[in-house]
Structure formats: C-alpha cells, structure tokens
C-alpha positions as CSV (number, residue, x, y, z in Angstrom):
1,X,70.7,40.5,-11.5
2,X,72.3,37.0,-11.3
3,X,69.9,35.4,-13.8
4,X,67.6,36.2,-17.0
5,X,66.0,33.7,-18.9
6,X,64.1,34.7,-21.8
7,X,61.8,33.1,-23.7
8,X,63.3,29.2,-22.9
9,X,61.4,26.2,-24.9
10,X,62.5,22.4,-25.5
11,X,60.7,20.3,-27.3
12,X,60.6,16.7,-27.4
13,X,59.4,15.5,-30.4
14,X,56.1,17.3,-30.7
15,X,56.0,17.8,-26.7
16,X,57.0,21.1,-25.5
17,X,58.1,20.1,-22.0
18,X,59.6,23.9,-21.2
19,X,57.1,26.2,-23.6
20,X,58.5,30.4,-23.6
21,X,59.8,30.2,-20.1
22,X,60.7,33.8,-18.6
23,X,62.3,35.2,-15.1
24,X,64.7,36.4,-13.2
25,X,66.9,35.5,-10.1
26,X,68.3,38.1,-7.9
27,X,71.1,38.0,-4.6
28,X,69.1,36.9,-1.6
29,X,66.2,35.3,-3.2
30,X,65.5,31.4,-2.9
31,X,63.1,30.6,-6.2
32,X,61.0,27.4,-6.0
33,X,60.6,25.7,-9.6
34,X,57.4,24.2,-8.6
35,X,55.2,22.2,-10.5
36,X,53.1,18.7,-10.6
37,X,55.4,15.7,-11.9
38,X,55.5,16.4,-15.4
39,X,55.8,19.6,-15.4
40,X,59.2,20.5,-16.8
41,X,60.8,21.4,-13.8
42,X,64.2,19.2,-14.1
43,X,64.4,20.1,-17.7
44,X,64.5,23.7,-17.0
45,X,67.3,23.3,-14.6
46,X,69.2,21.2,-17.1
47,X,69.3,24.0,-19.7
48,X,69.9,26.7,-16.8
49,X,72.5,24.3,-15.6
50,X,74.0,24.5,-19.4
51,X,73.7,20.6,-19.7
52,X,70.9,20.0,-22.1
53,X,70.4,22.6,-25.0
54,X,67.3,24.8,-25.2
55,X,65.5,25.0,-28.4
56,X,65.0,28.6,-28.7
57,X,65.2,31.7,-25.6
58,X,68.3,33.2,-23.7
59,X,69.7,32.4,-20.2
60,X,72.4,35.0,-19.4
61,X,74.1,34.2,-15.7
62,X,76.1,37.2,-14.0
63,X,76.4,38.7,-17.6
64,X,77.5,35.9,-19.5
65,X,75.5,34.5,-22.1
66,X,75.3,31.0,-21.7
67,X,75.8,30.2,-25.2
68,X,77.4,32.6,-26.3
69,X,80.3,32.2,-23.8
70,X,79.7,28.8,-22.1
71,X,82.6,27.9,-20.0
72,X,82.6,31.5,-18.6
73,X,78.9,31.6,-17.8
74,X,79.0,27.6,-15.9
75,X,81.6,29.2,-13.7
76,X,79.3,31.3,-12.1
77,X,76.4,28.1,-11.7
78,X,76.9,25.2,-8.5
79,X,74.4,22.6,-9.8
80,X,73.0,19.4,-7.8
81,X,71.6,17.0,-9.8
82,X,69.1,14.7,-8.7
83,X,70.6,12.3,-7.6
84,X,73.5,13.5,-6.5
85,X,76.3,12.8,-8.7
86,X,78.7,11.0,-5.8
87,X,81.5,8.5,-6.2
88,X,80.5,5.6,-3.3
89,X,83.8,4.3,-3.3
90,X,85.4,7.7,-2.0
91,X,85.5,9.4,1.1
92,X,84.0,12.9,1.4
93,X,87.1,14.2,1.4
94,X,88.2,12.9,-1.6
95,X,85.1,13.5,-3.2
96,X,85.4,17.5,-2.3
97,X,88.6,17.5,-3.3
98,X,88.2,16.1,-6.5
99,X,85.1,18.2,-7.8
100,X,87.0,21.1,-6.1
101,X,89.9,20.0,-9.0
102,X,87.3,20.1,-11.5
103,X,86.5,23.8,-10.8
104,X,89.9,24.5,-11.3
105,X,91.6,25.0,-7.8
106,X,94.7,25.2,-7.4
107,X,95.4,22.2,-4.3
108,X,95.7,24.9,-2.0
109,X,93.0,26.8,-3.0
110,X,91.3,23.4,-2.9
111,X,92.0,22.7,0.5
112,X,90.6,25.8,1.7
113,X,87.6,25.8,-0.1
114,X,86.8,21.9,1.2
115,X,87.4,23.1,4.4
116,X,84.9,26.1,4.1
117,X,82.2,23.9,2.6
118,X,82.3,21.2,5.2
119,X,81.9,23.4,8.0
120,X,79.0,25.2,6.2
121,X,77.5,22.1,4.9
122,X,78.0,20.6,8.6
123,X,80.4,17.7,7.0
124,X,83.3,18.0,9.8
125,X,82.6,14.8,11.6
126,X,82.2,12.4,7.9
127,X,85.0,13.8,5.9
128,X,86.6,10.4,6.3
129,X,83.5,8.2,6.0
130,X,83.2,6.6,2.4
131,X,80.0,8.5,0.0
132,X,78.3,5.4,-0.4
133,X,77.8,4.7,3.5
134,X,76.3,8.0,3.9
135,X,72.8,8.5,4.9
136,X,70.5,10.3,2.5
137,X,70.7,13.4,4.3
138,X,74.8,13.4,4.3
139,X,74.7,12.6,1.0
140,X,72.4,15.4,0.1
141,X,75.1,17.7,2.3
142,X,78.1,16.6,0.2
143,X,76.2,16.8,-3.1
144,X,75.3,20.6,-2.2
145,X,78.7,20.8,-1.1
146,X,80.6,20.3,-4.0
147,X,78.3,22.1,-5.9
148,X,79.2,25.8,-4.1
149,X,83.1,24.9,-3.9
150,X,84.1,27.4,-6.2
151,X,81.6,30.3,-4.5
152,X,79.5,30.7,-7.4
153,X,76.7,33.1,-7.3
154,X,73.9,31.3,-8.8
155,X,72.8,27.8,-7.5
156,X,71.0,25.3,-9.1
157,X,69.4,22.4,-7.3
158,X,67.3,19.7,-8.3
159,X,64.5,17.7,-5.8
160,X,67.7,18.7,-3.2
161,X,65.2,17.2,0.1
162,X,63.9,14.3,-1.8
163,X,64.0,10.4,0.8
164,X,64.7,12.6,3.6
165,X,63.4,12.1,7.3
166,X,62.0,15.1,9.2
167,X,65.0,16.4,10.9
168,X,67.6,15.5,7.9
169,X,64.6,18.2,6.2
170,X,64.8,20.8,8.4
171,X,68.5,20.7,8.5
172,X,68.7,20.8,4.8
173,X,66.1,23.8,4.4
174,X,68.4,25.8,6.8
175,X,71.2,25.4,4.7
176,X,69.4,26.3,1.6
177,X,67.7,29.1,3.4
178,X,71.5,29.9,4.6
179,X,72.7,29.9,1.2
180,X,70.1,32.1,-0.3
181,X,71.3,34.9,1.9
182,X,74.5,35.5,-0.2
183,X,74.2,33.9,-3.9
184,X,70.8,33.6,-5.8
185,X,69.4,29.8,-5.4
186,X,67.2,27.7,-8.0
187,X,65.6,24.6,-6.8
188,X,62.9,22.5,-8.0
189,X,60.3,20.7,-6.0
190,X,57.0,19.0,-5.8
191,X,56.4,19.9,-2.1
192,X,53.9,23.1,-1.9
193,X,55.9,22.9,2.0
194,X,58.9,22.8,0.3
195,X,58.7,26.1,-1.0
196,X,56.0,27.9,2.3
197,X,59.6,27.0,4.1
198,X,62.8,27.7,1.7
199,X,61.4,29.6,-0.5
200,X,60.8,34.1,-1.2
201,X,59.8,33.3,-4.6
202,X,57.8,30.9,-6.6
203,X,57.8,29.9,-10.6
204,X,54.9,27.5,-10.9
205,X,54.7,25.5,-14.1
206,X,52.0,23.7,-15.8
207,X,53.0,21.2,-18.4
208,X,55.9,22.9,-19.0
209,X,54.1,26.6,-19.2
210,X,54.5,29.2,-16.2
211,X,51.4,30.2,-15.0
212,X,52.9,32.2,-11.9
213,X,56.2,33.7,-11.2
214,X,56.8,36.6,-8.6
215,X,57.3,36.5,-5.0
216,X,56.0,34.3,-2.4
217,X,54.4,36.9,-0.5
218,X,52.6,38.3,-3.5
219,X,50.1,35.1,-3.2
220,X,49.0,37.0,-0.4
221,X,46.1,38.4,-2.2
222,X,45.0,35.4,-3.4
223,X,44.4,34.3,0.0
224,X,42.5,36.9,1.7
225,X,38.8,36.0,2.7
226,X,36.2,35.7,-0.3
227,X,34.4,33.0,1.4
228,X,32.7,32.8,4.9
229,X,31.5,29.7,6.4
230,X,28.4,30.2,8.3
231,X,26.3,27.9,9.9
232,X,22.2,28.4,10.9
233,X,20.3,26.5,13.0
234,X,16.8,27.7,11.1
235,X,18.3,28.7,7.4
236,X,16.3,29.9,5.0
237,X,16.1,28.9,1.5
238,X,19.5,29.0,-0.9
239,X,18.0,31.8,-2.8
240,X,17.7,33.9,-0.2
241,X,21.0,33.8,0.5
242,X,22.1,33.8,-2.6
243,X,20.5,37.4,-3.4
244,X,22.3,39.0,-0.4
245,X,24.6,42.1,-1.7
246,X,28.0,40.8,-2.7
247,X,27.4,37.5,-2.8
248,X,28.1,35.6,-6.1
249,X,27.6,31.9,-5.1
250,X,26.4,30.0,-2.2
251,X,27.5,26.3,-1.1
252,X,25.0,24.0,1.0
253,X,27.3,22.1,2.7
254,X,24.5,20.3,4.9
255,X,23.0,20.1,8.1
256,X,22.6,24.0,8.2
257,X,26.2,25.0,7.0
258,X,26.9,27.0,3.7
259,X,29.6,28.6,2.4
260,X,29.0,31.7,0.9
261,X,31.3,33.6,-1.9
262,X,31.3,37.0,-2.2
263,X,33.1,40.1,-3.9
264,X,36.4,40.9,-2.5
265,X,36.2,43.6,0.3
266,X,32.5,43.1,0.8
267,X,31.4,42.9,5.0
268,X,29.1,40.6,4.6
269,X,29.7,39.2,8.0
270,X,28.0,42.2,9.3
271,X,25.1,42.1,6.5
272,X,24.6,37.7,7.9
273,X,24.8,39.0,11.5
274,X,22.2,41.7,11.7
275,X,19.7,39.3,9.4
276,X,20.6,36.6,11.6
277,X,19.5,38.6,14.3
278,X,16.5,40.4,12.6
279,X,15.2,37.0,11.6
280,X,15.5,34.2,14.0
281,X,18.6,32.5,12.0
282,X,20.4,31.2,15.3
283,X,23.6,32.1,13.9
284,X,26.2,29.3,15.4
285,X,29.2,30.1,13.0
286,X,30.5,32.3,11.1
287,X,34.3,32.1,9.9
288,X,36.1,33.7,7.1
289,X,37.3,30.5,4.9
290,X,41.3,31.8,3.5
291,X,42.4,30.0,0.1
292,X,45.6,28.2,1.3
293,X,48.7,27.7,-1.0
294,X,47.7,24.2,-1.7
295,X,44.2,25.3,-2.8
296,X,46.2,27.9,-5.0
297,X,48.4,25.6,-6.4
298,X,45.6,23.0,-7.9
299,X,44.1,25.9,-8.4
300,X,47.1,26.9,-11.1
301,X,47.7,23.5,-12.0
302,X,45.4,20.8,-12.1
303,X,42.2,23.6,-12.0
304,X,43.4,25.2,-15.5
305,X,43.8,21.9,-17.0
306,X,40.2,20.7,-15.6
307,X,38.4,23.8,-16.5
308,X,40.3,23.5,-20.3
C-alpha cells in the first residue's frame, strides 16, 4: 500500500471543505479525485501533498506518517500543482535541473534523472526552449516532469489536462496512464471523460464528503439495464403499464414512447413482447436504456443535494 488516508477534515471557518475523507492508493492504480467545482478536490491534494495542514485524520505514504515524519514521507510524493509551478525565464533544462537539485541529487545523479524524465515526458526536442514559450501542453509535460524526478512512488496531480487541445489531451492521458503502471497516481478532475480514460479508480466528492470510492469498474452495476424504452403505436393506458410484474415506475415520454423502470434482473422485454403481440400494441421499439457515468455522477452529486 502506497497511501492511507484516514479520516482527513479541513475546515474553513465553519466550512468543512474536506469532511472524514478515507482511501487508499495502491502500485498500478490511477485514482480520479472527482467532484463538481467546489468540491474539495484541490484541498485534498494540498494536505496529501503535505502543503496545507489537515484539521484532524492520518495520511501515511509508503509507511511514513506524514506528520509524524514529514520530510521523509514528501520524499516519496511528485506533486503538480495547478498551475504548474514553472520559472518562464528558464529553459527546460534548467528548470529540470533545478527542481532535480531541490530533491537532492547529486549533479550527476541530476543529469541522469533529467535525461530519464525528458525522454519519458517526450521533452527531447524543447529542453533548450525557454518555460514561458511553451505551449500549454509542454508546459503541462515539464510540470509532470519535475514532479517524478526523484522516482517517487506516489504522484499527485492537480487539473494536470486543464487548456489543453485534443491531441495535447490524449498525449497527456498516455503519460499518466504510463505512469500509473509503476507508481500509484492521484489526480483531480472535473471531467467525468477524464477519469472513463485515465482512470481504474474513482473517489467522488460532494461538498467535500466522499460519496463513492472503489474501482472504476465496480460502477458497472450501477449501469446495467433497469429501464427499457419502448415505443407503441396503439398504447394502452399508463396504468396498465404500470401494473405489469416488476415494474416500479413508468415515464410517458409522448407520442407513444415510455420508459418503463423495473426491478433489477426482471425480463420484462419478454413480458412487453408477448402483450404486445397478444394485444395489438404494434410494438416499434424496445431498447434497454443503461445509466451512463455522467448520469451516475449527478446522480452522486447534484441528485443527493437536490433530493436533500
């Protein structure tokens, strides 16, 4: 186990923008801090990042208490701000090899370690091209860059894909997707594609609350069928739909289209077919309606906060 955070809260005044936060980060997993704006997402990485002070809980990284041992735990954390924390007036190069003195290098265990990053980061070609007339994307690349100089096992990044075009995107979720094979990777975003794409686990917050946390693939459940959209060309009423076995509500979406909910595992298709059938229904469609991540995530979110 890389990380374990334990019961994590800040307050802010009488805001609680991180409220009993609690998970864990493994080698080989990608974890999505996702959340609507608001939602305490930066401020968590801040405390994991051991630059802003919790108000009560436990983050222990590769062992180390954070607290308890500080400098020893940060070793083992690369951490990208948003922005990225870049000096315009230098060239990548310099940059690298200036954070890399940071970590504590030695200059020729900094020149090896600049040279590593830049070929992994795909920064070859700029390393004498000044920060500030980067493009976003290449300043994104350095940023992550000279946050995994010093190989540490637990990365941290904040909003790390934020301003960037489609391809400088793509390129960047490789990387991070690259990353997440060997070290244990935190980053926080907005973007429910963000996460569908990088991501093999999820932490959703909600004013600063966690109201998921587990693996990506474990929404899978949440999205299997419970719905079917049919559509009749001689319906009959609502109510007689809506007293057909399993079913627990029915929509009228108009001009003879419903969509009908019903109990998980029920085969009502075969129940709407046969009636259908039986009583002169003219059955023109009939699909299974799957509850996508985005529906999920409001779902978590905004829905809660709606239906509170």
């Amino acid at each position: 186990m890389l990380m374990q955070v334990e019961q994590l809260t800040r307050r802010y005044g009488e805001t609680r923008a991180v409220d009993d936060l609690n998970f864990t980060l493994h080698r080989g997993q990608v974890l999505g801090l996702l959340g609507p704006n608001g939602a305490g997402k930066s401020t968590t990485l801040r405390m994991l990042a051991g630059v802003l002070a919790p108000d009560a809980g436990r983050i222990v990284i590769n062992g180390v208490d954070l607290f308890d041992q500080p400098r020893r735990a940060k070793q083992a954390i690369g951490y990208l701000p948003e922005p990225p924390p870049l000096y315009h007036e230098l060239t990548v190069d310099e940059q690298l090899h200036y954070s890399a003195r940071l970590h504590g290098l030695s200059r020729a265990a900094s020149r090896q370690a600049v040279a590593h990053v830049k070929e992994r980061c795909g920064l070859t070609e700029v390393g004498r091209r000044l920060t500030g007339n980067l493009s976003r994307g290449y300043q994104q690349r350095t940023g992550i860059a000279q946050a995994i100089l010093h190989d540490p096992p637990v990365i941290i990044l904040d909003e790390p894909t934020v301003g960037l075009d489609p391809i400088q995107l793509r390129e960047i979720r490789t990387l991070i997707r690259t990353l997440g094979r060997e070290h244990g990777v935190i980053l926080s975003t907005h973007l429910l594609t963000e996460v569908q794409t990088t991501c093999s686990h999820v932490q959703i917050l909600r004013a600063g609350r966690q109201v998921y946390s587990g693996a990506l693939a474990d929404l899978e459940p949440r999205q299997q069928p419970g719905r079917l959209l049919i559509g009749l060309n001689v319906p009959p009423p609502v109510s007689d739909l809506a007293e057909l076995p399993h079913v627990t509500q029915v929509d009228d979406l108009g001009e003879g289209r419903f969509r009908i909910h019903h109990a998980p595992g029920a085969l009502l298709h075969r129940i709407l077919v046969e009636l259908a059938y039986d009583h002169g229904w003219d059955l023109w469609e009939l699909t299974p309606e799957r509850l996508g991540l985005e529906q999920i995530f409001f779902d978590l979110t905004v829905g809660q906060e709606t239906a509170a």
